[in-house]
Gaussian input, Z-matrix of N, CA and C with variables (Angstrom, degrees):
# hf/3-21g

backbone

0 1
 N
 C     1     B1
 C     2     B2     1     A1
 N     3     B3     2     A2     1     D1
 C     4     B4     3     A3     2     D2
 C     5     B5     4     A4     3     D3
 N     6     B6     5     A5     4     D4
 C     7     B7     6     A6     5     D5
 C     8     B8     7     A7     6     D6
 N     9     B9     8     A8     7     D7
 C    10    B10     9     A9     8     D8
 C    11    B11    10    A10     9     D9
 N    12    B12    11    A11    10    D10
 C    13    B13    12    A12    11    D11
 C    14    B14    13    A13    12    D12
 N    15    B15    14    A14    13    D13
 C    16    B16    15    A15    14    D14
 C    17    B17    16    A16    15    D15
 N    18    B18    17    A17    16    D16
 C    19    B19    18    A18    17    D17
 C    20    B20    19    A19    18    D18
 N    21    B21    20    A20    19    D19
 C    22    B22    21    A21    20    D20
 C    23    B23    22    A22    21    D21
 N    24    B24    23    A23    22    D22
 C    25    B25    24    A24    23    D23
 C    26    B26    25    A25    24    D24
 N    27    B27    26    A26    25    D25
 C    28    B28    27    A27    26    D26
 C    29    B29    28    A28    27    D27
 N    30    B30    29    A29    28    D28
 C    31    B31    30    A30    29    D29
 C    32    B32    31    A31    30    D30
 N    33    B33    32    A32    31    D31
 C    34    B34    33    A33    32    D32
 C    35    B35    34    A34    33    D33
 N    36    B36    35    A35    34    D34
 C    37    B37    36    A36    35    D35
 C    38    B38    37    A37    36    D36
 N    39    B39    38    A38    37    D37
 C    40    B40    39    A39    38    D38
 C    41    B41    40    A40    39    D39
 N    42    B42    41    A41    40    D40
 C    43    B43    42    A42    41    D41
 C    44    B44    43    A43    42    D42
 N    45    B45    44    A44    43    D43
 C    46    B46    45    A45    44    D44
 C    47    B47    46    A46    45    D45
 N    48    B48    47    A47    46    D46
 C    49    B49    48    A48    47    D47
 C    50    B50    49    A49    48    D48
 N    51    B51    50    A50    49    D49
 C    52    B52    51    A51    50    D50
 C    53    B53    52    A52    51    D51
 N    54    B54    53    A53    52    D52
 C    55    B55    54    A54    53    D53
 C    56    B56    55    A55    54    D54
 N    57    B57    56    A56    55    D55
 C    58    B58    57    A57    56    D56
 C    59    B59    58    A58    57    D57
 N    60    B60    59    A59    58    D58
 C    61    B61    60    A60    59    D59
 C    62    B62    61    A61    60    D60
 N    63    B63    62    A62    61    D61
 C    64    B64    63    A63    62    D62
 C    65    B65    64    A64    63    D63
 N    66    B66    65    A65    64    D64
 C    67    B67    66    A66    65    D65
 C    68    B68    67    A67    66    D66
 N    69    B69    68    A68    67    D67
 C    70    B70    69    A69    68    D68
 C    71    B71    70    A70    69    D69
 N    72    B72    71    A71    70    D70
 C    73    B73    72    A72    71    D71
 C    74    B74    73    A73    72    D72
 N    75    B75    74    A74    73    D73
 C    76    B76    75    A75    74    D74
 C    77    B77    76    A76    75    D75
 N    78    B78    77    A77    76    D76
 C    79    B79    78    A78    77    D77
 C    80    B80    79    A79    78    D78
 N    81    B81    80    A80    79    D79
 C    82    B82    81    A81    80    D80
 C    83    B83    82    A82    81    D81
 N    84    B84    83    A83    82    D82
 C    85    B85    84    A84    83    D83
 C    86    B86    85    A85    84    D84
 N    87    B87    86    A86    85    D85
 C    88    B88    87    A87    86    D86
 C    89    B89    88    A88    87    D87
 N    90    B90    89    A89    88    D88
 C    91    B91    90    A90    89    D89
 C    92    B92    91    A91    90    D90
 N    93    B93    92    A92    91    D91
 C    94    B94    93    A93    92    D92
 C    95    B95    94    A94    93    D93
 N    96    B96    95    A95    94    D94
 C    97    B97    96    A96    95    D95
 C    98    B98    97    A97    96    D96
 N    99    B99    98    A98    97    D97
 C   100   B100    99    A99    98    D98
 C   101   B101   100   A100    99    D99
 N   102   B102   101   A101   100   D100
 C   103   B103   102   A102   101   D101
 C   104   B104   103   A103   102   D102
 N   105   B105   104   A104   103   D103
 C   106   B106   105   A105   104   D104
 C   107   B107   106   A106   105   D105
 N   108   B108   107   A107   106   D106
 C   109   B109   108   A108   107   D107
 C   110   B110   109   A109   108   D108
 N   111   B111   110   A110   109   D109
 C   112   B112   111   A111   110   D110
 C   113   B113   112   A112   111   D111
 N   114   B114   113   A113   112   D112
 C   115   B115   114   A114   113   D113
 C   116   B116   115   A115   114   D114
 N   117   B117   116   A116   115   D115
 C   118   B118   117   A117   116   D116
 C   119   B119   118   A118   117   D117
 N   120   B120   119   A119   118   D118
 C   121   B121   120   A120   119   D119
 C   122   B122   121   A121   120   D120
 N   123   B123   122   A122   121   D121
 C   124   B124   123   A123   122   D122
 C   125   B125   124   A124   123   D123
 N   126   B126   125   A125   124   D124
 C   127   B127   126   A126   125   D125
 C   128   B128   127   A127   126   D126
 N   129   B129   128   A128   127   D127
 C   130   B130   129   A129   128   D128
 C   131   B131   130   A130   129   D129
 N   132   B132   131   A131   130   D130
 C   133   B133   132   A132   131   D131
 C   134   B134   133   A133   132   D132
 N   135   B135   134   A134   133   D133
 C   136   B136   135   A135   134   D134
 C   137   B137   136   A136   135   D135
 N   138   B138   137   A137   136   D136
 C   139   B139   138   A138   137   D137
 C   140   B140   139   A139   138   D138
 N   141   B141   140   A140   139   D139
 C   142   B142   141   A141   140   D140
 C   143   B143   142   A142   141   D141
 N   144   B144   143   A143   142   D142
 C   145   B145   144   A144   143   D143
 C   146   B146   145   A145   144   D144
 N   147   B147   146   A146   145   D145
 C   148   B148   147   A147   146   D146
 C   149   B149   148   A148   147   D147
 N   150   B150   149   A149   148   D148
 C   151   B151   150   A150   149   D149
 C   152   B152   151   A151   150   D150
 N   153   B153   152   A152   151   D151
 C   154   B154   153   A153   152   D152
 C   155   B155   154   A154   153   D153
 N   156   B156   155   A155   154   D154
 C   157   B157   156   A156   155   D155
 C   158   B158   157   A157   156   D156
 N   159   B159   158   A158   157   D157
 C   160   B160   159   A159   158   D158
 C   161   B161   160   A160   159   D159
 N   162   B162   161   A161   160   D160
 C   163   B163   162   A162   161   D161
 C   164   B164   163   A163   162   D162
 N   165   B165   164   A164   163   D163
 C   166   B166   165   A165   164   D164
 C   167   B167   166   A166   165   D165
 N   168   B168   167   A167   166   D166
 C   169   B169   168   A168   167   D167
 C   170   B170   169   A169   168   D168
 N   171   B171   170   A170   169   D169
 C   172   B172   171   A171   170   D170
 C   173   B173   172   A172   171   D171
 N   174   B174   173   A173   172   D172
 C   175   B175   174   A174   173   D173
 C   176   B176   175   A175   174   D174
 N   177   B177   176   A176   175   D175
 C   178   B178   177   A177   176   D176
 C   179   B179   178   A178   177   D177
 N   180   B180   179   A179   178   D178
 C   181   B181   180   A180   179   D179
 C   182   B182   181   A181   180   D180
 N   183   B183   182   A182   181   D181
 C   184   B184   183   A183   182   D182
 C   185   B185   184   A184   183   D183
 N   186   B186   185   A185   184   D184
 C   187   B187   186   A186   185   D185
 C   188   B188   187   A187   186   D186
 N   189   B189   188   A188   187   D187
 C   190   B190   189   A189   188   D188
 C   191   B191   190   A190   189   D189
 N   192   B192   191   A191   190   D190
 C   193   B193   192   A192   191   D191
 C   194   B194   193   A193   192   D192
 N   195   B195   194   A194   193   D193
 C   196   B196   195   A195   194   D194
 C   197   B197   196   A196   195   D195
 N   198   B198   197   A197   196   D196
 C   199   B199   198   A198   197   D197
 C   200   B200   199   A199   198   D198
 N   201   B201   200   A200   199   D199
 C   202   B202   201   A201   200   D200
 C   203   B203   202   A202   201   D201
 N   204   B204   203   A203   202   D202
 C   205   B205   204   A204   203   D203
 C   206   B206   205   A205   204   D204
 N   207   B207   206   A206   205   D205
 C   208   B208   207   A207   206   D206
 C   209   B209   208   A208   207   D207
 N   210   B210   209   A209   208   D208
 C   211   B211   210   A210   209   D209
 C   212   B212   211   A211   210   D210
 N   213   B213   212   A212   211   D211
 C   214   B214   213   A213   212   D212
 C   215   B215   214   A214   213   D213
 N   216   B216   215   A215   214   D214
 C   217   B217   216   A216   215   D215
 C   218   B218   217   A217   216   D216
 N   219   B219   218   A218   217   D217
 C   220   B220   219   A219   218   D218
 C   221   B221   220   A220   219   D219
 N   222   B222   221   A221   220   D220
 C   223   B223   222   A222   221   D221
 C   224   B224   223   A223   222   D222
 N   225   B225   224   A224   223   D223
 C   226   B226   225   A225   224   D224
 C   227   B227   226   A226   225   D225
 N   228   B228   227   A227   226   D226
 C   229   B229   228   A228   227   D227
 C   230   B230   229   A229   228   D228
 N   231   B231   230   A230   229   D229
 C   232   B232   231   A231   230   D230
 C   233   B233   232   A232   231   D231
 N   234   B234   233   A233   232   D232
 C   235   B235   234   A234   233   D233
 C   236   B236   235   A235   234   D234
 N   237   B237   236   A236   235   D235
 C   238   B238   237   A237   236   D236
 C   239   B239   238   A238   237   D237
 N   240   B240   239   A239   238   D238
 C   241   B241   240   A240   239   D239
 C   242   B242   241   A241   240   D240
 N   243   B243   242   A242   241   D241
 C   244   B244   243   A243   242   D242
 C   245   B245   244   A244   243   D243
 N   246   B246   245   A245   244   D244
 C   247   B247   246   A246   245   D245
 C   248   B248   247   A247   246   D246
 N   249   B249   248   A248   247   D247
 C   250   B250   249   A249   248   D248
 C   251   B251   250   A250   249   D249

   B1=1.4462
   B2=1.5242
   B3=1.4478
   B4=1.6368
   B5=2.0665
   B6=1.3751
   B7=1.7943
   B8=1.3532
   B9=1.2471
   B10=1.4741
   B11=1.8426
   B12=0.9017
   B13=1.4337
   B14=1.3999
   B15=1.6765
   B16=1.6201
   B17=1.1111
   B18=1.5899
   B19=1.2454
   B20=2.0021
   B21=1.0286
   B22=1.3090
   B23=1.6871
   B24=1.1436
   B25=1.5689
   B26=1.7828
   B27=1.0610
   B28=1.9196
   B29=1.8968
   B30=1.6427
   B31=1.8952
   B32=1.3794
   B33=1.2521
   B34=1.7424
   B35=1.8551
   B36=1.0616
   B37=1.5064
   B38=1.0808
   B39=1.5259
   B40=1.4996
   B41=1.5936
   B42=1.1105
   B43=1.6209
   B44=1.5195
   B45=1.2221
   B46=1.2776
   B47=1.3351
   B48=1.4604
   B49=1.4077
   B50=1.7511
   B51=1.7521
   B52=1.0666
   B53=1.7577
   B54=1.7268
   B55=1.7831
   B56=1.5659
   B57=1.5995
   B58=1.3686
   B59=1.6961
   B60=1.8715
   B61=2.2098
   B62=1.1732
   B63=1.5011
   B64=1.5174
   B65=1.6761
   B66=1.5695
   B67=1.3524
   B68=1.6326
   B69=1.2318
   B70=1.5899
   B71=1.5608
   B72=1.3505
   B73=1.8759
   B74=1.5816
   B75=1.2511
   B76=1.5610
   B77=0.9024
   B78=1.7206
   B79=1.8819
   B80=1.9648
   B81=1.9239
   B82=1.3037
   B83=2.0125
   B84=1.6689
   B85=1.5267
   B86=2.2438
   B87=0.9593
   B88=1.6567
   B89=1.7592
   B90=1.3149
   B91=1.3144
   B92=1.8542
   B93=1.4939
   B94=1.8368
   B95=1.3126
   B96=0.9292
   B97=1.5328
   B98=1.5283
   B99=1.3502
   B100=1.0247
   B101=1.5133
   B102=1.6241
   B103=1.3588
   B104=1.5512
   B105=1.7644
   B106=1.2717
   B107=1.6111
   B108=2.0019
   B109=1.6584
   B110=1.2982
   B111=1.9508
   B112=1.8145
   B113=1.6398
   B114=1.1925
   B115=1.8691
   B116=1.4069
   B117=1.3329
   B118=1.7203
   B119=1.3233
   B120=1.3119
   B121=1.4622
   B122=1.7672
   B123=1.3342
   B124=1.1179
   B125=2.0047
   B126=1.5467
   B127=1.7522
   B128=1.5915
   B129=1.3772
   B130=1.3963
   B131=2.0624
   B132=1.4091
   B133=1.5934
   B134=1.5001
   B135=1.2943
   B136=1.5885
   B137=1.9481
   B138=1.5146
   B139=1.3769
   B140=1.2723
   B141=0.8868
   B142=2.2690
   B143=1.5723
   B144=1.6035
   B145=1.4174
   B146=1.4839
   B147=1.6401
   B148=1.1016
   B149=1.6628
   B150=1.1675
   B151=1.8084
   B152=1.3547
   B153=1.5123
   B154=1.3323
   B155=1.6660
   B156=1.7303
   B157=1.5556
   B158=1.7569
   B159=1.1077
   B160=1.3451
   B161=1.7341
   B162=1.0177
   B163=1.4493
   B164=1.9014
   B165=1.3607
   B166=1.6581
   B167=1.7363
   B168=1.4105
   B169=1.5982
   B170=1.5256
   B171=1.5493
   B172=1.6954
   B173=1.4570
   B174=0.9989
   B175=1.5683
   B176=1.4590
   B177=1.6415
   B178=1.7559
   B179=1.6807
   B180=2.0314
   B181=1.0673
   B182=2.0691
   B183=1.6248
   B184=1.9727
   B185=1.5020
   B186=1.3492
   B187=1.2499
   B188=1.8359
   B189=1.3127
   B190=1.1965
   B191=1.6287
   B192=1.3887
   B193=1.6876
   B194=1.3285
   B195=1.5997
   B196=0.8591
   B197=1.4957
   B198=1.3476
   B199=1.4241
   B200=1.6216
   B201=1.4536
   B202=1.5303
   B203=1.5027
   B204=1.4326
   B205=1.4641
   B206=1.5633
   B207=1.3180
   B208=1.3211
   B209=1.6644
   B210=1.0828
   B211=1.8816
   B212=1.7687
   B213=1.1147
   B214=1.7689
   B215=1.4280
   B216=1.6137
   B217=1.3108
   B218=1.5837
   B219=1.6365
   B220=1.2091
   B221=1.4487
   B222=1.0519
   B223=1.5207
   B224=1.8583
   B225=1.2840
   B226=1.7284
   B227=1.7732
   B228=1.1057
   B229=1.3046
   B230=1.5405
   B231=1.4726
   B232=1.4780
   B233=1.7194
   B234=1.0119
   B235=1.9075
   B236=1.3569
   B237=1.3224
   B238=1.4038
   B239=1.8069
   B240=1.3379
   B241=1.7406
   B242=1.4732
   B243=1.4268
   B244=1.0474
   B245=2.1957
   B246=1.5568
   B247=1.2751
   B248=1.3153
   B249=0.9437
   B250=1.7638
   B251=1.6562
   A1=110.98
   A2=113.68
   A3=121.65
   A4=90.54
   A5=99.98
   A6=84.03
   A7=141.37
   A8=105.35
   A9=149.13
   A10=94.65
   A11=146.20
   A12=152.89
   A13=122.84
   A14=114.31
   A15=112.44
   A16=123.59
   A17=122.74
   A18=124.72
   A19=107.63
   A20=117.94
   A21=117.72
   A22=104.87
   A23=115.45
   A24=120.09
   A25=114.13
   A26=103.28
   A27=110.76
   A28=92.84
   A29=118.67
   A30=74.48
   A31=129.85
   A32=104.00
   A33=114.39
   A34=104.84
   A35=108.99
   A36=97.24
   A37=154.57
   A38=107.96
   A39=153.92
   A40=85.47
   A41=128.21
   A42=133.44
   A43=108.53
   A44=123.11
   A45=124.41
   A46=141.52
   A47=112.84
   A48=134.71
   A49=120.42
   A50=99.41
   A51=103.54
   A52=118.54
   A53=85.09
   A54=87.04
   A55=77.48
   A56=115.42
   A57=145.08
   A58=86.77
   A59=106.54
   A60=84.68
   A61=129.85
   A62=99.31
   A63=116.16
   A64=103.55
   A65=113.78
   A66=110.58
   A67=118.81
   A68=98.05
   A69=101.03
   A70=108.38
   A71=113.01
   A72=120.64
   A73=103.67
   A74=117.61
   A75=147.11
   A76=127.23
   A77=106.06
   A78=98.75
   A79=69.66
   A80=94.56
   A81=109.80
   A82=82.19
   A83=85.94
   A84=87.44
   A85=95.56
   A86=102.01
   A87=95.74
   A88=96.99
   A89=135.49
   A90=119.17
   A91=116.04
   A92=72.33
   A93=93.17
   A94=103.73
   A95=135.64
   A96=151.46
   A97=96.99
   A98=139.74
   A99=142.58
   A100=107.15
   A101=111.03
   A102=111.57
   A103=81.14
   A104=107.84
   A105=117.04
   A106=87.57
   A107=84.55
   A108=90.76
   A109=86.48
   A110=90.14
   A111=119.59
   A112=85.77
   A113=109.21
   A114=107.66
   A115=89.52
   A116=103.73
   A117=125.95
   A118=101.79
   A119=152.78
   A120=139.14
   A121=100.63
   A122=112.19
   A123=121.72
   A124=103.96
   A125=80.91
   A126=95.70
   A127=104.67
   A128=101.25
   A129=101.88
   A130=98.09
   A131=107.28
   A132=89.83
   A133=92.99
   A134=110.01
   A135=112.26
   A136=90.55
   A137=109.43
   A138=101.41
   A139=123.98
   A140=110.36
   A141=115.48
   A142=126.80
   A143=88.48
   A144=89.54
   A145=145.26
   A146=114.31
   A147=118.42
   A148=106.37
   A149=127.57
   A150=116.49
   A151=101.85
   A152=118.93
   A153=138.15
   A154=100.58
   A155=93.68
   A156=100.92
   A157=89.94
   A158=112.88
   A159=137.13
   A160=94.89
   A161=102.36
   A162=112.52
   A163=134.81
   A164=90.40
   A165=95.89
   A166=113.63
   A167=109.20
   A168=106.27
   A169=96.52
   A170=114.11
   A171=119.63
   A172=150.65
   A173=107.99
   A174=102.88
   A175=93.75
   A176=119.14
   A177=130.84
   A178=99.79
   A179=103.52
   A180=79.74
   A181=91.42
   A182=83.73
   A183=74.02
   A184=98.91
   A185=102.91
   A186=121.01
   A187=127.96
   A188=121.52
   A189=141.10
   A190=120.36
   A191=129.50
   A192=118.41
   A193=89.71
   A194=132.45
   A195=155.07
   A196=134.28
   A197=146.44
   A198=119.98
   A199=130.39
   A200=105.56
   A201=96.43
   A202=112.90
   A203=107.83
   A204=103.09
   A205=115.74
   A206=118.20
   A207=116.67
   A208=98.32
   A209=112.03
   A210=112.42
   A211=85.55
   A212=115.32
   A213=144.70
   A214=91.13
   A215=90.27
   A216=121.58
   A217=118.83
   A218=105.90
   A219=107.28
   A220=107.74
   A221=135.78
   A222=158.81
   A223=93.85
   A224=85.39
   A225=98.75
   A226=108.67
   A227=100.60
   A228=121.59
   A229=125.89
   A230=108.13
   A231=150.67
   A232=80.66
   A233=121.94
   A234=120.15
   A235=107.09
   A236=137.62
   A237=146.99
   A238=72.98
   A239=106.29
   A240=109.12
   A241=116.18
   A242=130.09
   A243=132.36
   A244=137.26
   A245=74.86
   A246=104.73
   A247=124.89
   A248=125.89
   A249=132.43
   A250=101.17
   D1=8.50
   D2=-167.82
   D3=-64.62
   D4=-65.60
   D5=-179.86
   D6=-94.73
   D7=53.24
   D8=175.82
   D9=-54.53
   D10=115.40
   D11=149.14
   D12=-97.38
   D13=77.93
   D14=160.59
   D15=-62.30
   D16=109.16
   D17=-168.51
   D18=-120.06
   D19=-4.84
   D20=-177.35
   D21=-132.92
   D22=165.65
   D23=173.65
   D24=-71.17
   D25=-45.06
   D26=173.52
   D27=-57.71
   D28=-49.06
   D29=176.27
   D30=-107.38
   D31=20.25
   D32=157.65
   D33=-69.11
   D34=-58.20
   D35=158.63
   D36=-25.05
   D37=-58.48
   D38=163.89
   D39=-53.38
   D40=-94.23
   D41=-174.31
   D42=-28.55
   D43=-56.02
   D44=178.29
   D45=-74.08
   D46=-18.57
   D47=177.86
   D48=-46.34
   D49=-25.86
   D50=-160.02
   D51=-93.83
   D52=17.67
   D53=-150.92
   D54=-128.97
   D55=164.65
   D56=-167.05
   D57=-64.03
   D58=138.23
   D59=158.57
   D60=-93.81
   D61=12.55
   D62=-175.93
   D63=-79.34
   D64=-11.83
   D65=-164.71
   D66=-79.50
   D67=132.98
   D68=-178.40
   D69=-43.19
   D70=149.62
   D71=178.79
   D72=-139.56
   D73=119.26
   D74=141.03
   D75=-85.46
   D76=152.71
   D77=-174.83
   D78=-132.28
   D79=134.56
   D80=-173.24
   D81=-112.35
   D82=145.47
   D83=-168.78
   D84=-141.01
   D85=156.56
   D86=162.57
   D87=86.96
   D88=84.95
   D89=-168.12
   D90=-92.46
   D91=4.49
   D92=-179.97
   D93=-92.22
   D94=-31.85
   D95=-138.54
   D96=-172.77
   D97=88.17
   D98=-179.27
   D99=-93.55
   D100=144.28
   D101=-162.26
   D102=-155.39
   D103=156.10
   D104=179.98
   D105=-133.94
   D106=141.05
   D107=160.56
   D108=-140.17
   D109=-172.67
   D110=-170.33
   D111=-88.03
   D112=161.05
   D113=163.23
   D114=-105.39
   D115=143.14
   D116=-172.85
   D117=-100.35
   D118=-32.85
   D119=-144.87
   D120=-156.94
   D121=-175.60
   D122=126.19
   D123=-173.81
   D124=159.65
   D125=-154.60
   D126=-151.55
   D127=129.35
   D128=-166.72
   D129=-102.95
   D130=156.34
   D131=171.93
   D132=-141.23
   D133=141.57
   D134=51.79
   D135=-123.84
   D136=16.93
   D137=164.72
   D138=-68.71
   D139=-52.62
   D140=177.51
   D141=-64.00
   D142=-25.44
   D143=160.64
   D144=-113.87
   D145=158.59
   D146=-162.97
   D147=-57.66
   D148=151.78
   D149=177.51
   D150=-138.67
   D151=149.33
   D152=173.30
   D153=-155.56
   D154=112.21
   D155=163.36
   D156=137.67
   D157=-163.89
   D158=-144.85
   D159=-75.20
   D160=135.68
   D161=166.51
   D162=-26.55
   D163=100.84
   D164=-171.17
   D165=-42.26
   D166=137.21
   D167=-169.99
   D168=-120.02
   D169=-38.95
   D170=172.53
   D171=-38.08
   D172=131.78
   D173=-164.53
   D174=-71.64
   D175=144.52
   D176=173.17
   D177=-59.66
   D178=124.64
   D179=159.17
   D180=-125.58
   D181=177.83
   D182=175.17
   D183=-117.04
   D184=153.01
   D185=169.68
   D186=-118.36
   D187=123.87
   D188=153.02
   D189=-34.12
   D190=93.00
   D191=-165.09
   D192=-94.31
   D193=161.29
   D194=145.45
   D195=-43.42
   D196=90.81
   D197=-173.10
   D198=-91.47
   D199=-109.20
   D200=170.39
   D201=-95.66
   D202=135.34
   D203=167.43
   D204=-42.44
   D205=163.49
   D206=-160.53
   D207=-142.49
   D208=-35.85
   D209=155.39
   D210=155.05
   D211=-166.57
   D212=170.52
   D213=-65.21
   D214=130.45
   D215=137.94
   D216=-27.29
   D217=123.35
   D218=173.15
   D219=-76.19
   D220=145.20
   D221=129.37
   D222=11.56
   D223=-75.02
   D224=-165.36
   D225=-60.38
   D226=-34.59
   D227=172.93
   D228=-41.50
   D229=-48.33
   D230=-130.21
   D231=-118.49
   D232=-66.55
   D233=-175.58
   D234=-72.30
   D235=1.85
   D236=-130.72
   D237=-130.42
   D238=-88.16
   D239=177.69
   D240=-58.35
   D241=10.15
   D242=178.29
   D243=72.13
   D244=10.73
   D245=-178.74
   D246=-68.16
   D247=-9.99
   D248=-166.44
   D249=-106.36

């Protein structure tokens, strides 16, 4: 499942369905330097955001924000995403 590409919201879903929703969620980032954070937001555009200028033509996409770092990648973590 290492080259797995979630590219739409239906299979971030799909990926997740299978797990408790009580379960804690990190977004592990840096595979050189692996670091875990909380995700802080999420916000789709060009709905969520404020706009000035020429008429929106783009399809909505949403985005996942980043929150507080949370420390390094666990080890287990790290072979888990295929990183090690």
């Amino acid at each position: 499942m290492y080259d797995t590409t979630i590219a739409t919201v239906g299979e971030l879903v799909a990926a997740l369905e299978h797990y408790d929703p009580a379960t804690p969620v990190r977004l592990a980032t840096q595979p050189g330097y692996p670091l875990e954070n909380l995700l802080a937001r999420v916000a789709c555009t060009p709905d969520d955001a404020e706009y000035e200028g020429p008429t929106r033509t783009g399809p909505p996409v949403v985005w996942l924000g980043a929150g507080e770092q949370v420390g390094y990648l666990p080890a287990l973590a790290a072979n888990a995403l295929g990183w090690s």
